[in-house]
C-alpha positions as CSV (number, residue, x, y, z in Angstrom):
1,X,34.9,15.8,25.2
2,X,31.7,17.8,24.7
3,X,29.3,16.1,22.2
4,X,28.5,18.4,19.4
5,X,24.9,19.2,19.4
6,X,23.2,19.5,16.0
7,X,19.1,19.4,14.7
8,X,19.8,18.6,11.5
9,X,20.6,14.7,10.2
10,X,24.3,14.0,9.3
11,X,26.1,11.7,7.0
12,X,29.2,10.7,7.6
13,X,30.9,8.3,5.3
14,X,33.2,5.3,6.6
15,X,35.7,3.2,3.8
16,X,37.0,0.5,5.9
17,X,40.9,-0.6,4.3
18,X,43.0,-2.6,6.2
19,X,46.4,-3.6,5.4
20,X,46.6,-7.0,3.6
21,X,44.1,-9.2,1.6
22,X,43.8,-12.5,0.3
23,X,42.3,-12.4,-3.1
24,X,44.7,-9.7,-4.5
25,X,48.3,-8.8,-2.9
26,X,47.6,-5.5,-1.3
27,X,44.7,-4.6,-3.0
28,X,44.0,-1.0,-1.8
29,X,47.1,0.5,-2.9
30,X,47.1,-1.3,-6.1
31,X,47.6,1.0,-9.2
32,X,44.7,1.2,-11.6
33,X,45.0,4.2,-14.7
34,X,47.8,5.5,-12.2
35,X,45.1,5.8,-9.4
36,X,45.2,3.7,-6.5
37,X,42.8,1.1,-5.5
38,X,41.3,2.9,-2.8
39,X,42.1,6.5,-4.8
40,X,38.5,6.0,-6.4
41,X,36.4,5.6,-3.5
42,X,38.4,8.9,-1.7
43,X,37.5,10.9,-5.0
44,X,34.0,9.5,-5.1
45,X,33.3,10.2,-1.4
46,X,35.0,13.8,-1.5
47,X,32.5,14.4,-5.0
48,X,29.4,13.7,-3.0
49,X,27.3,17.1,-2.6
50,X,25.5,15.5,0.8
51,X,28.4,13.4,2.6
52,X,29.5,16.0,5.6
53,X,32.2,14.3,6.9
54,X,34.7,11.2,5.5
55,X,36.8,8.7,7.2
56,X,39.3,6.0,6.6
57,X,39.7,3.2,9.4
58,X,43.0,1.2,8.5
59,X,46.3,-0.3,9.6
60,X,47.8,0.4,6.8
61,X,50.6,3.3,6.4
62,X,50.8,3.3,2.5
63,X,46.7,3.9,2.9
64,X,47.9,6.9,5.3
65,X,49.8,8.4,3.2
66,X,47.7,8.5,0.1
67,X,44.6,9.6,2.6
68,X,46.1,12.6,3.4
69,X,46.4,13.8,0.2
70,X,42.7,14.6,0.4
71,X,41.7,17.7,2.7
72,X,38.3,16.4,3.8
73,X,38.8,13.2,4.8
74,X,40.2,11.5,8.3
75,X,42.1,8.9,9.0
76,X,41.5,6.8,12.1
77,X,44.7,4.0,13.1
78,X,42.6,0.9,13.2
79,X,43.4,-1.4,16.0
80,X,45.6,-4.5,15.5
81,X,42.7,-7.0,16.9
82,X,40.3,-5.3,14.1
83,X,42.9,-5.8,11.4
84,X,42.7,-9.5,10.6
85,X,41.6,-11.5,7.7
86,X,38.5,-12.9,9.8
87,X,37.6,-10.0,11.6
88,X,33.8,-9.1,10.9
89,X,33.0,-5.7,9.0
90,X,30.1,-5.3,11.9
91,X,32.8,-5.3,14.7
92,X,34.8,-2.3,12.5
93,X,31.8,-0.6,12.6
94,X,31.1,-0.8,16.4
95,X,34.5,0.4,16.7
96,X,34.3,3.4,14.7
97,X,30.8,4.3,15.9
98,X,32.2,4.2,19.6
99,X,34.9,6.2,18.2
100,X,32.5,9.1,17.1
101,X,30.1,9.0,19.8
102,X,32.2,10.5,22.5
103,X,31.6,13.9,19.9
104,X,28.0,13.4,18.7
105,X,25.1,12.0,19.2
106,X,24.2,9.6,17.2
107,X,20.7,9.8,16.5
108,X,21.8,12.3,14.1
109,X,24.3,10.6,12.8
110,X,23.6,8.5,9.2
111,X,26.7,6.0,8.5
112,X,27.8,5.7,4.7
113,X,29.8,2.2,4.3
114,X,31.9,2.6,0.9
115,X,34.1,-0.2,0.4
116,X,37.6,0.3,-1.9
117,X,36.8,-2.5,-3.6
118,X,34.2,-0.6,-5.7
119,X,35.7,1.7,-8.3
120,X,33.2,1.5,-10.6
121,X,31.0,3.1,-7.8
122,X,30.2,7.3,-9.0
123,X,29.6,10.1,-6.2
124,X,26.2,10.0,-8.0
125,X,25.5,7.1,-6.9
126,X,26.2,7.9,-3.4
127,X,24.1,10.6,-3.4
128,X,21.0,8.9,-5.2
129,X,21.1,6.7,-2.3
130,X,21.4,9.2,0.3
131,X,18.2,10.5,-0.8
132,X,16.8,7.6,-1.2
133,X,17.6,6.4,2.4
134,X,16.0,10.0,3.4
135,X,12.6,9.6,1.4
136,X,12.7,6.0,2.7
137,X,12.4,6.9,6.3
138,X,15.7,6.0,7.0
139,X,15.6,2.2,7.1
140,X,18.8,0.5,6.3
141,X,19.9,1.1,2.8
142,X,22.2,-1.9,0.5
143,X,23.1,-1.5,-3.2
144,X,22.0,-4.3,-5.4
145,X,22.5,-4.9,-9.6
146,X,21.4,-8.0,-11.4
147,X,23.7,-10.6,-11.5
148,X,25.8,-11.6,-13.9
149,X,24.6,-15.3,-14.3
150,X,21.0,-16.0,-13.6
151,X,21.3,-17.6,-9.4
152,X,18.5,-20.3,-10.6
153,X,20.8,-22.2,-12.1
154,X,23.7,-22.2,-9.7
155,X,24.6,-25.7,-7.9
156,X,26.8,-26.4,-4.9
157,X,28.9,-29.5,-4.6
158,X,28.8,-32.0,-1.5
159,X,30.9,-34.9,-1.7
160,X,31.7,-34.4,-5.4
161,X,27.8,-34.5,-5.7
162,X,25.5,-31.7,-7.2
163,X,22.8,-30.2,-5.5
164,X,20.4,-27.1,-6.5
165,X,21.2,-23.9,-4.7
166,X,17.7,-23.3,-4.7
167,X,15.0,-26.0,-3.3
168,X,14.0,-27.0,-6.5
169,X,16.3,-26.6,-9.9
170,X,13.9,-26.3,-13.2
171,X,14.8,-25.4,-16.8
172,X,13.3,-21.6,-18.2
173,X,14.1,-19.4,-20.5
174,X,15.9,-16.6,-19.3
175,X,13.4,-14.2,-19.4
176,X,11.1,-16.4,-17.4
177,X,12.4,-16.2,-14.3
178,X,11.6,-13.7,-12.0
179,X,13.7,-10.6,-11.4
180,X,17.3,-11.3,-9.4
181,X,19.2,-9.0,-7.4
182,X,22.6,-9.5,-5.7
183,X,24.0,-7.2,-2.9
184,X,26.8,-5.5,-4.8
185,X,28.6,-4.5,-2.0
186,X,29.2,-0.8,-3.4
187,X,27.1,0.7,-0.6
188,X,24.8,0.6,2.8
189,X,23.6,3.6,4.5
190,X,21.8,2.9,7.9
191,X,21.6,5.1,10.8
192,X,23.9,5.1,13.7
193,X,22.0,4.4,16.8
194,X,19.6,1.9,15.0
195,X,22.8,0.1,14.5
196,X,23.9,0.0,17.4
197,X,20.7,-2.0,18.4
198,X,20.3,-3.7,15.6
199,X,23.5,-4.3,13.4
200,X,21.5,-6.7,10.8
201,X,21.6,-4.3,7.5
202,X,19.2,-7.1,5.5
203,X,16.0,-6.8,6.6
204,X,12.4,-7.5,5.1
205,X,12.1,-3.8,5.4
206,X,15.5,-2.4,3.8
207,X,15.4,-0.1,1.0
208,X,17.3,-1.3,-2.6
209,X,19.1,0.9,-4.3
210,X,19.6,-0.6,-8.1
211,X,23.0,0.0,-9.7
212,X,23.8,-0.5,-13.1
213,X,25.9,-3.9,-13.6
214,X,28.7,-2.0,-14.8
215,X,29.2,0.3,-11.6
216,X,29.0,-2.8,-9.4
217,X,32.2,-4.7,-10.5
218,X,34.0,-5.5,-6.8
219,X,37.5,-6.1,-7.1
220,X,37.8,-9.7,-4.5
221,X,40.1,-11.2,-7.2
222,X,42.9,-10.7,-10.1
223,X,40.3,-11.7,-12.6
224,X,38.1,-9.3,-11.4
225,X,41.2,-6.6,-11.5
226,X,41.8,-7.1,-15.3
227,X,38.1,-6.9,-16.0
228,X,38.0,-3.5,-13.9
229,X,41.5,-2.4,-16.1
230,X,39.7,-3.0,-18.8
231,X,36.7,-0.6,-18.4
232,X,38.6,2.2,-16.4
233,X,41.6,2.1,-19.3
């Protein structure tokens, strides 16, 4: 197959879904305000005014089904040995960028990551941090948002014994502490070929986008599915 030659920078967009999860019995196809799970992320991704091409990577024939409902996106049959609980995110990616290099080059080519498990996420949001990337020179691109609970105070357990997450654990008023950021998860931009030499996305030199708390919500449990009920209802 001839690789399609193009000047200009592309973005193509890639929502990983596989069939299954642990936190929440099939989690993309879950109904939310009569919308699917993974419903939101389709709409959001079709929305985008700068996103030129979308696609679905997923085992799943439920996710199928719902996909083609939507005119500009593609579905691509993920394989079985990429459709397990333990399989990396990185390795789907390698997939699907070997997938799309036999038909362009991928210098050109700017990868979108949108996770179902965002629904909170707004196409507005996608393209804020398209530009972004762009202005930014293209280095790899996360969404972060404050957390919810301040990370200075979190502890870990060893041996029914508490220890500081942090090196040292000190009592401040909130407002003390410096600024916190969590990766939300909502989205990373990065360009293709950098990624395929480089597939760390966390760097000293990657670009934040901030969301707002409420648009970061990730749906990894069914606490976290009421709480998401809640705000779309």
């Amino acid at each position: 197959m001839k690789k399609i030659i193009d000047k200009k920078d592309k973005f193509f967009a890639l929502i990983p879904a596989r069939k299954g999860s642990l936190g929440v019995k099939n989690k993309n196809v879950v109904k939310i305000n009569n919308k699917h799970l993974i419903d939101y992320t389709l709409l959001q991704a079709s929305q985008s005014k700068i996103i030129d091409q979308i696609y679905v990577s997923s085992n799943d024939h439920r996710v199928l089904k719902i996909t083609k409902r939507y005119k500009k996106i593609q579905f691509i049959k993920r394989k079985d040995n990429l459709s397990g609980s333990k399989v990396l995110m990185k390795d789907v990616i390698l997939d699907f960028l070997n997938f799309i290099e036999k038909s362009f080059d991928l210098k050109k080519i700017n990868l979108i990551i949108l996770q179902p498990t965002s629904p909170q996420r707004e196409a507005i949001d996608i393209d804020k941090a398209i530009r972004l990337f762009k202005k930014k020179k293209n280095f790899p691109l996360l969404s972060f948002s404050e957390p919810i609970s301040n990370p200075n105070n979190v502890v870990y357990l060893d041996k029914k014994k508490l220890f500081p997450f942090r090196k040292s654990f000190t009592s401040k008023n909130r407002q003390d502490y410096k600024k916190n950021l969590y990766i939300n998860g909502s989205i990373y931009i990065v360009n293709a070929k950098k990624y395929l030499k480089d597939p760390n996305l966390l760097t000293k030199n990657s670009t934040v986008y901030e969301m707002d708390k409420k648009h970061s919500i990730q749906v990894d449990d069914y606490f976290d599915l009421k709480i998401i009920k809640n705000f779309i209802k």
